[in-house]
C-alpha positions as CSV (number, residue, x, y, z in Angstrom):
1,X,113.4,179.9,-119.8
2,X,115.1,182.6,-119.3
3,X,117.3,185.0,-122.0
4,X,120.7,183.8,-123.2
5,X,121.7,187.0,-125.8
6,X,121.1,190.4,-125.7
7,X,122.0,193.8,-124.6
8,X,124.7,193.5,-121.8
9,X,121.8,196.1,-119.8
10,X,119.0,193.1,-119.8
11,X,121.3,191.1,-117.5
12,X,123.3,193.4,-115.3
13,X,123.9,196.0,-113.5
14,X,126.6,197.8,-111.8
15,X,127.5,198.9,-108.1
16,X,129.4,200.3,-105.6
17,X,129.7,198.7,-101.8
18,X,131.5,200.1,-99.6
19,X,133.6,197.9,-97.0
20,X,135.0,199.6,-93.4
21,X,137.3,197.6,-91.5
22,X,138.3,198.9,-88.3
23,X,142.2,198.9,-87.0
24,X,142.5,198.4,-83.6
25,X,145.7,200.6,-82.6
26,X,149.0,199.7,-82.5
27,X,149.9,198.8,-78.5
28,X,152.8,200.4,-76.8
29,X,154.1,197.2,-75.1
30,X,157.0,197.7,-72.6
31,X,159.5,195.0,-71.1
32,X,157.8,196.1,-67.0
33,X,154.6,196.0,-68.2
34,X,152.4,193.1,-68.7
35,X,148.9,193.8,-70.1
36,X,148.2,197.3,-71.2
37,X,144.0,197.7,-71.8
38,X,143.3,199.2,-75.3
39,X,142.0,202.5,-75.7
40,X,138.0,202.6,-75.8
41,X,138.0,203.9,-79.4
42,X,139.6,202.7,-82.4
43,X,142.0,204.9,-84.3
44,X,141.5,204.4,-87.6
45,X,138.9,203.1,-90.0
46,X,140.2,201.6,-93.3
47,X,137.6,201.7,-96.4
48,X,137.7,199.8,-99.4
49,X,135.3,200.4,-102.3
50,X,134.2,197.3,-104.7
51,X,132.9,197.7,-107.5
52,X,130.7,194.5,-108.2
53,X,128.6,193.6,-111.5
54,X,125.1,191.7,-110.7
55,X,123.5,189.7,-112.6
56,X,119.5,190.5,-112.4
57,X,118.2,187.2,-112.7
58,X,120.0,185.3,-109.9
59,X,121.8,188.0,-108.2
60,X,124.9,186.8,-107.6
61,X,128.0,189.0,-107.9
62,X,131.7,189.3,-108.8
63,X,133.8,192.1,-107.9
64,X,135.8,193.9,-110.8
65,X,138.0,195.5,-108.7
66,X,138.8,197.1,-105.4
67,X,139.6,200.9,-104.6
68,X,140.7,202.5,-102.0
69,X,139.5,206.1,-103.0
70,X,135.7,206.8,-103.7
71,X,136.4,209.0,-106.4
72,X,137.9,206.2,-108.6
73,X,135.6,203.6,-107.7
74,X,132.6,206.1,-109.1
75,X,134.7,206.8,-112.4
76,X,135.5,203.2,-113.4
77,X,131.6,202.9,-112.6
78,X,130.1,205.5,-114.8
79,X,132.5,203.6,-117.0
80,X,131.7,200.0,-116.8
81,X,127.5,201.7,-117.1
82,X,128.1,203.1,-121.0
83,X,129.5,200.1,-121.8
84,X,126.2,197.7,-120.3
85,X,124.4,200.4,-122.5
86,X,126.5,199.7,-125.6
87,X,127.4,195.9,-125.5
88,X,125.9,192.9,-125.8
89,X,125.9,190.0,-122.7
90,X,128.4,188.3,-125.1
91,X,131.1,191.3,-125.5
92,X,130.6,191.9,-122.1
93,X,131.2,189.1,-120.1
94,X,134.8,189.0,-122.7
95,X,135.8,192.0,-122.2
96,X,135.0,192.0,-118.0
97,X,135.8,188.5,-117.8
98,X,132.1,187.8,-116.1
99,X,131.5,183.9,-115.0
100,X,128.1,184.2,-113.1
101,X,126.8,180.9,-115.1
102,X,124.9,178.4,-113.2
103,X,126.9,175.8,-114.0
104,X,127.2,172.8,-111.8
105,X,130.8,172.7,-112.1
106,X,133.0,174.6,-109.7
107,X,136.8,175.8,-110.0
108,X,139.5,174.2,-107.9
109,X,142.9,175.5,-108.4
110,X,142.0,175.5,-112.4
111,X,140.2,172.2,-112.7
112,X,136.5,171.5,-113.0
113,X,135.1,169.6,-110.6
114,X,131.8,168.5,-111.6
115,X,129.3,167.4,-108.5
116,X,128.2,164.5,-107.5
117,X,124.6,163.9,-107.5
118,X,123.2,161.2,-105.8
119,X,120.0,159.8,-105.9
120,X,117.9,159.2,-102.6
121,X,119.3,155.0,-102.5
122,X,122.2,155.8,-101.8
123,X,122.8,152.8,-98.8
124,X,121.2,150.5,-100.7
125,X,123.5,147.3,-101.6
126,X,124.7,146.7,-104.7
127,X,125.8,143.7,-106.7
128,X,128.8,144.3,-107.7
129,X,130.1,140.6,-109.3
């Protein structure tokens, strides 16, 4: 059985993961031209840093935010660390609005769906008078 309470630093951690997305160029289509190849390299490179809190147990993550700059995702991340050093799971997962519970329910459009489980008779006839 595993912990429910405790210091925020028991259950998480913090990181940074860096996307890169590459941009194909813009072509330069003319009316007496049909096809025009691409060039062999791509122009630019667009990077996005997330900043994701893990929980240790099951690893599964969810991204606080997004940043476009390096520099800001690394503040916001020595940040986020002091306070998994200084709160508990509880304060936390309020104040970073953290839902990594292994909950069967999932969220559709702001309703809980709960899943069906069904037992291994499922074609089996049923009276149903």
């Amino acid at each position: 059985m595993s912990k429910t309470f405790g210091k925020a630093s028991d259950f998480y951690r913090v990181r940074i993961i860096t996307l890169e997305q590459e941009l194909p160029p813009d072509f330069d289509w003319r009316d007496d031209v049909l096809y025009r190849s691409p060039k062999e390299s791509f122009d630019m490179i667009k990077r996005t840093y997330c900043l994701q809190v893990v929980d240790l147990d099951s690893r599964k993550y969810q991204v606080l935010k997004e940043y476009s700059a390096k520099q800001e995702a690394t503040q916001e991340k020595e940040m986020v660390e002091e306070d998994l050093k200084s709160f508990t799971k509880m304060e936390f997962e309020k104040k970073y609005e953290i839902s990594l519970s292994d909950d069967s329910t999932l969220s559709i459009d702001g309703e809980n769906v709960i899943e069906e489980k069904r037992g291994d008779n499922v074609n089996v006839p049923r009276n149903l008078s």
